[in-house]
C-alpha positions in Angstrom: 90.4 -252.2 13.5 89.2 -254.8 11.2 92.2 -257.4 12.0 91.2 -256.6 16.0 87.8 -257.4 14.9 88.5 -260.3 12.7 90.9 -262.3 15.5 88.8 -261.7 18.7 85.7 -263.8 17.4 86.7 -267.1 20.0 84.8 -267.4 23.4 83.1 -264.5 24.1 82.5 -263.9 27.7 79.7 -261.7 26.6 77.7 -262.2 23.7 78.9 -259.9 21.2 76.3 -257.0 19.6 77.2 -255.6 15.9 78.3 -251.8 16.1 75.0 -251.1 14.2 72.9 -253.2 16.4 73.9 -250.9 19.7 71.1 -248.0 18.9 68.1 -247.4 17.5 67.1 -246.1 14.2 67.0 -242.6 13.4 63.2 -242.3 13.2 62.8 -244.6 16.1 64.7 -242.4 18.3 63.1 -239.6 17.5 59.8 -240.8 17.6 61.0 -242.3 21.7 62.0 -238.5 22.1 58.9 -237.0 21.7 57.3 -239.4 23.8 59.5 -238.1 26.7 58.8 -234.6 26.0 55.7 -234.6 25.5 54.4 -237.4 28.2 54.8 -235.4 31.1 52.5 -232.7 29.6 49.4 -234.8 30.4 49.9 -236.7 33.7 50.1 -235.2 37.7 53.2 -234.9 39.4 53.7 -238.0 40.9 54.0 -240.1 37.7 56.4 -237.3 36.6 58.6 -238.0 39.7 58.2 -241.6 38.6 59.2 -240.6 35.1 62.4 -238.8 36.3 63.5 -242.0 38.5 62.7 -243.6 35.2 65.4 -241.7 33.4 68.1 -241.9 36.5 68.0 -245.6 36.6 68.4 -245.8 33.5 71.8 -244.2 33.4 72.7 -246.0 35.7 71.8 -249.5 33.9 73.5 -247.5 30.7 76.8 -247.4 32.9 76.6 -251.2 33.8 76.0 -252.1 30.3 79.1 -250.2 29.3 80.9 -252.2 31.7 79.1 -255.1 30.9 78.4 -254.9 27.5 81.1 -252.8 26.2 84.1 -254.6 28.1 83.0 -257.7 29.4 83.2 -257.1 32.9 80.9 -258.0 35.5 79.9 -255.6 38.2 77.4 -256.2 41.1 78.5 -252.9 43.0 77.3 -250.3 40.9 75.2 -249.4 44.2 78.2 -248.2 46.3 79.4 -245.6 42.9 75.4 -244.8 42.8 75.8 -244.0 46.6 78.9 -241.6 46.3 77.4 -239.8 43.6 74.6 -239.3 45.7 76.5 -238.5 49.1 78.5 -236.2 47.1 75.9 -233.8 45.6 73.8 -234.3 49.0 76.7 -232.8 51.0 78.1 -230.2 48.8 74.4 -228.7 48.4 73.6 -228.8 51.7 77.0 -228.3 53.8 78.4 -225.7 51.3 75.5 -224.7 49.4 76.8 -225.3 45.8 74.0 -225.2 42.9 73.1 -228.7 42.4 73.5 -228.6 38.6 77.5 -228.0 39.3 77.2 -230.7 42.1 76.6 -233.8 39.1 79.9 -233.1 37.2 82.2 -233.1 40.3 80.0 -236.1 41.8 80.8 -237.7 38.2 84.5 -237.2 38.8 85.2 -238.4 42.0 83.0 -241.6 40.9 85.6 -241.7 37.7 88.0 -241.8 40.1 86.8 -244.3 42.7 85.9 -246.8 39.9 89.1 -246.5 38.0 91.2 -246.8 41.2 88.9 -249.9 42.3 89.7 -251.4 38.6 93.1 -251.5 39.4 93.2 -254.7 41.6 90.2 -256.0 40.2 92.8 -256.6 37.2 93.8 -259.9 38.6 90.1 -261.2 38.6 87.2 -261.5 35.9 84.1 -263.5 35.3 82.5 -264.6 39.2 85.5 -263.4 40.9 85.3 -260.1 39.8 81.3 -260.2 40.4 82.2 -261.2 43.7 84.8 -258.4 44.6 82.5 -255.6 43.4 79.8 -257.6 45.7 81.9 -256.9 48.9 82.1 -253.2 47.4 78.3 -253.0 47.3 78.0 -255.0 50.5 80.7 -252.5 52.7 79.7 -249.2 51.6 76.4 -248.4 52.9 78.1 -249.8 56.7 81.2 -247.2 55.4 78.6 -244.1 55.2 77.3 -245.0 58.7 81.1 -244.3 60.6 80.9 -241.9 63.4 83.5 -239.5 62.1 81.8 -239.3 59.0 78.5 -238.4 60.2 79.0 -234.6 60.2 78.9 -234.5 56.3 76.8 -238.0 55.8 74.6 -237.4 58.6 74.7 -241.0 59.7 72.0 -243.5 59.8 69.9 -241.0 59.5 71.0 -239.5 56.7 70.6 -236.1 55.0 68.1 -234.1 53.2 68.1 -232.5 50.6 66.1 -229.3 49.0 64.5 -229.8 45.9 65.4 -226.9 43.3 63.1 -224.6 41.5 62.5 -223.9 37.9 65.2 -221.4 37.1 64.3 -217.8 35.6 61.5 -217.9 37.3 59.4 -220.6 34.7 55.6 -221.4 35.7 57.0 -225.3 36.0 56.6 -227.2 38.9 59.5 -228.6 40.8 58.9 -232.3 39.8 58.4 -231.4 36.4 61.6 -229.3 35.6 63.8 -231.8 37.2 62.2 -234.1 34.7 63.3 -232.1 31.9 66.7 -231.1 33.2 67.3 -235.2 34.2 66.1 -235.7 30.6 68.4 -233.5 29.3 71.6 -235.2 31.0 70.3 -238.2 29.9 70.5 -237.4 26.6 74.0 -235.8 26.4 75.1 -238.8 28.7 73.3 -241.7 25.8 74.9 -239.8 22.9 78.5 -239.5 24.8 78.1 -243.2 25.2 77.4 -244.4 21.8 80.1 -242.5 20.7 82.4 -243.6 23.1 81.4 -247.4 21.8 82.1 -246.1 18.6 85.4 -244.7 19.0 88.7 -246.3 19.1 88.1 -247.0 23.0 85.1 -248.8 22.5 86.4 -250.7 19.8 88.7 -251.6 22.8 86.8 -252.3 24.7 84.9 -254.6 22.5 87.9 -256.6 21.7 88.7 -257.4 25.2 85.0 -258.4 25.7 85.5 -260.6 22.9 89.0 -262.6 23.5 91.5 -260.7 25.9 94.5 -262.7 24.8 93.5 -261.7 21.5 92.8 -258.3 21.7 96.6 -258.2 24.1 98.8 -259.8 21.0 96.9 -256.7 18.7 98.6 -254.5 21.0 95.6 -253.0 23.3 96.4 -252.2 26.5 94.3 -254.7 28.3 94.8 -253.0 31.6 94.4 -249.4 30.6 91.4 -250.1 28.9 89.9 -252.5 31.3 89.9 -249.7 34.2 88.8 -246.8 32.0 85.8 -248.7 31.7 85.3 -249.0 35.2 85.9 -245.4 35.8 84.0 -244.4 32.9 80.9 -246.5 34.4 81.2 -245.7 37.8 81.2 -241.7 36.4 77.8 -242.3 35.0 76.7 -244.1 37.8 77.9 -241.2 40.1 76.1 -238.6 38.2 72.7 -241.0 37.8 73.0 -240.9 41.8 73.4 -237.3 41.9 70.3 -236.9 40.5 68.6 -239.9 42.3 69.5 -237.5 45.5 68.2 -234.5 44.4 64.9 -235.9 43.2 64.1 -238.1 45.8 65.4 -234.9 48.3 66.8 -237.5 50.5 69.8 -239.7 51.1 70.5 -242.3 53.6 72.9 -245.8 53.4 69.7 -248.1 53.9 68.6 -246.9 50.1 72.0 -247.9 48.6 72.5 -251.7 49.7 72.6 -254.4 47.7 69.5 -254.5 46.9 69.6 -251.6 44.5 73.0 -253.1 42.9 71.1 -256.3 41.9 68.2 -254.3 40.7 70.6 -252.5 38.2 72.0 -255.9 37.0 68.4 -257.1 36.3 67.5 -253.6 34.5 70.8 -254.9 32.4 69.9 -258.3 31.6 66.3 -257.4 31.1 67.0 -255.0 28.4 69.3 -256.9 26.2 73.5 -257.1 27.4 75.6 -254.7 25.2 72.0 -253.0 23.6 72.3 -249.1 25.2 68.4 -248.4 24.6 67.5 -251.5 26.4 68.8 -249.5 29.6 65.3 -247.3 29.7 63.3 -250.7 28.9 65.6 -252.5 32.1 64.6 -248.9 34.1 60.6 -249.2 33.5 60.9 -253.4 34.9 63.0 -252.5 37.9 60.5 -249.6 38.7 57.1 -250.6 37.6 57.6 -254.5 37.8 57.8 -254.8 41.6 54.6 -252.5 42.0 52.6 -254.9 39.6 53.9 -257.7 41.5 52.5 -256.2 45.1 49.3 -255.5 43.5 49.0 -259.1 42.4 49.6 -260.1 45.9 50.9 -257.8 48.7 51.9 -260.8 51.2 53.9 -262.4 48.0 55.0 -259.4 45.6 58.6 -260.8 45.9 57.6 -264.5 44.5 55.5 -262.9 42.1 58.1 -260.9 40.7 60.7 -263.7 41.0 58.0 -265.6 38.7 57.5 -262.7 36.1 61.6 -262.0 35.7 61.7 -265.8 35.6 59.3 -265.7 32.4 61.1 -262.6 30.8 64.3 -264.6 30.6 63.1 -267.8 29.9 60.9 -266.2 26.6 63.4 -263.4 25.6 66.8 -264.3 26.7 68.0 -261.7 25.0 65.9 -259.4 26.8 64.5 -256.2 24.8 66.6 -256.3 22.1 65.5 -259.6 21.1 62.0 -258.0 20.5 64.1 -255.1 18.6 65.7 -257.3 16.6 62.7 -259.7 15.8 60.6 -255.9 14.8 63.1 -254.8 12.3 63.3 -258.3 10.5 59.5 -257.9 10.3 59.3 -254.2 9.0 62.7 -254.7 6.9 62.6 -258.1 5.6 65.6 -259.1 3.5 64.9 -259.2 -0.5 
């Protein structure tokens, strides 16, 4: 590990982040925690629906910045895996009735599979050529969902919807608020899976690719093996982050999945620091809250005025959220 580590330090196509620098503290995270648990205790049900997109978009900005920050690839189509993992709980709960908890592991699998299988020719490009392959993906498959011999299970343009569980067991919980819980929940076991993943031998990997691919090649990583594993294993999270998306919003349809959405998930990335994991919530709340703050500085111009407020966000923090991290723990741990 350290001789991978010590060789792949020459043009990094991503700025590298130290192992330790990828999470928060212990106290810190716990201390985030209970915020979430407890938050949704004292608001009404719409800003708990807000809450629970919060979450969702956030795995899905976590899954970019594994691809991203973990590997060194960029994506611009994580809206087309975000849209299968949505199709595919959308259709099995409705068409065969399956209990939407089972529906967000097989949704994950298929998206394993679609992104690993799409990593395999993306191996001849990187850098703006790969960006511009997984654009076309993004761009293609909101037109795919709309095919006439599809429309049975897609339900076409128009698109399907779907019914919103209840609490299990019979809990006195309303609907928004348990799928907050249970999307909190996935979230969770999806963040700790994915530190640990960077952690392991993979993301060490993974890393090392990021860093210098000849490099990491002479060291004897597979370059390709490793290089669509992290596709699949993005595209996964992003597939189960859309499942969810599906059953909160209780609808699906190809107009929500364009490009749009793939561009907002990039932002969510760079906004909340490339290669930092707990930036992904901080990229979630901009994506979500920013553009209402922007319409209610100006309705005819909410577009320019969000243009102008990401525009200050990377020209002050580059770095994006974990640049504030980093500047808080110099100040509360100064070095003696």
């Amino acid at each position: 590990m350290s001789a991978v580590e010590d060789v792949v330090t020459e043009a990094p196509a991503v700025e590298a982040v130290p192992k330790r620098a990828m999470t928060l503290s212990l106290g810190t995270s716990l201390a985030v925690l209970a915020a979430l648990i407890i938050g949704p205790l004292f608001v009404k049900n719409f800003i708990i629906f807000q809450m629970t997109m919060l979450l969702i978009y956030a795995l899905a900005v976590l899954a970019l910045n594994i691809l991203t920050g973990g590997s060194g690839q960029f994506s611009l189509g994580q809206s087309a895996f975000y849209a299968v993992g949505a199709y595919t709980s959308a259709i099995l709960m409705e068409h065969i009735g399956m209990n939407y908890a089972l529906t967000l592991p097989i949704a994950g699998i298929i998206c394993f599979a679609f992104g690993f299988l799409f990593g395999l020719p993306a191996l001849r490009l990187s850098g703006t050529y790969l960006a511009l392959a997984t654009f076309s993906l993004a761009l293609a498959t909101p037109q795919l969902l709309k095919l006439g011999f599809l429309e049975h299970w897609t339900g076409g343009v128009q698109g399907l919807v779907v019914t919103k569980p209840d609490a299990p067991f019979g809990m006195s919980m309303s609907q928004d608020m348990w799928l907050y819980y249970f999307a909190l929940t996935i979230s969770i076991g999806i963040y700790v899976a994915s530190v640990n993943l960077l952690r392991s031998r993979s993301g060490r990997a993974f890393m090392a690719i990021r860093d210098n691919e000849i490099a990491a090649s002479a060291m004897g990583v597979n370059v390709a093996l490793y290089k669509t594993l992290a596709f699949g294993v993005s595209a996964g999270i992003t597939g189960v982050a859309g499942g969810l998306g599906a059953i909160a919003v209780q609808f699906v349809a190809p107009d929500g999945y364009t490009i749009t959405l793939a561009i907002f998930l990039f932002v969510g990335m760079v906004v909340g620091g490339v290669g930092w994991l707990p930036g992904s919530i901080v990229g979630s709340a901009f994506i979500i809250f920013v553009p209402n703050v922007a319409e209610h500085i100006s309705k005819g111009l909410s577009g320019a005025v969000f243009g102008l407020l990401l525009f200050l966000v990377i020209f002050l923090l580059p770095h994006g959220a974990r640049q504030i991290a980093a500047s808080c723990q110099r100040i509360l741990n100064p070095i003696k």
